[in-house]
C-alpha positions, 0 to 999 in steps of 0.5 A: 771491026773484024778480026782481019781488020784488027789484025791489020792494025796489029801488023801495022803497030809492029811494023813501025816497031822495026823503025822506032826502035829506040820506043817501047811498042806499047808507046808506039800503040799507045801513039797510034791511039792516040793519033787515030792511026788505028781504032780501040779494040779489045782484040788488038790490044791482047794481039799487040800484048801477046806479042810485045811480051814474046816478041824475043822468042818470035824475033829468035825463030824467024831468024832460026828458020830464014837462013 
């Protein structure tokens, strides 16, 4: 898998974190998993967990610099 491809999963874990917002989104990769919605990958997974784990901050500034 390359890295675009791996970061296309990522965009598509946190895409559905805006709809399932009563799961945690660690739940919803783990679902995707699962379901075969996106493959294992090591990359994906730091992505998706450096995320998760900043997401606040990240959520802060694109709201700080879209109006």
């Amino acid at each position: 898998m390359t890295r675009k491809e791996a970061r296309e999963q990522v965009f598509l874990v946190l895409f559905q974190c805006n709809f399932f917002t009563d799961r945690a989104p660690e739940e919803i990769l783990e679902n995707n998993l699962k379901n075969g919605s996106i493959k294992e990958n090591k990359f994906t997974n730091q992505l998706c967990s450096v995320v998760f784990k900043n997401m606040a901050e990240i959520n802060s500034l694109i709201q700080k610099y879209s109006l």
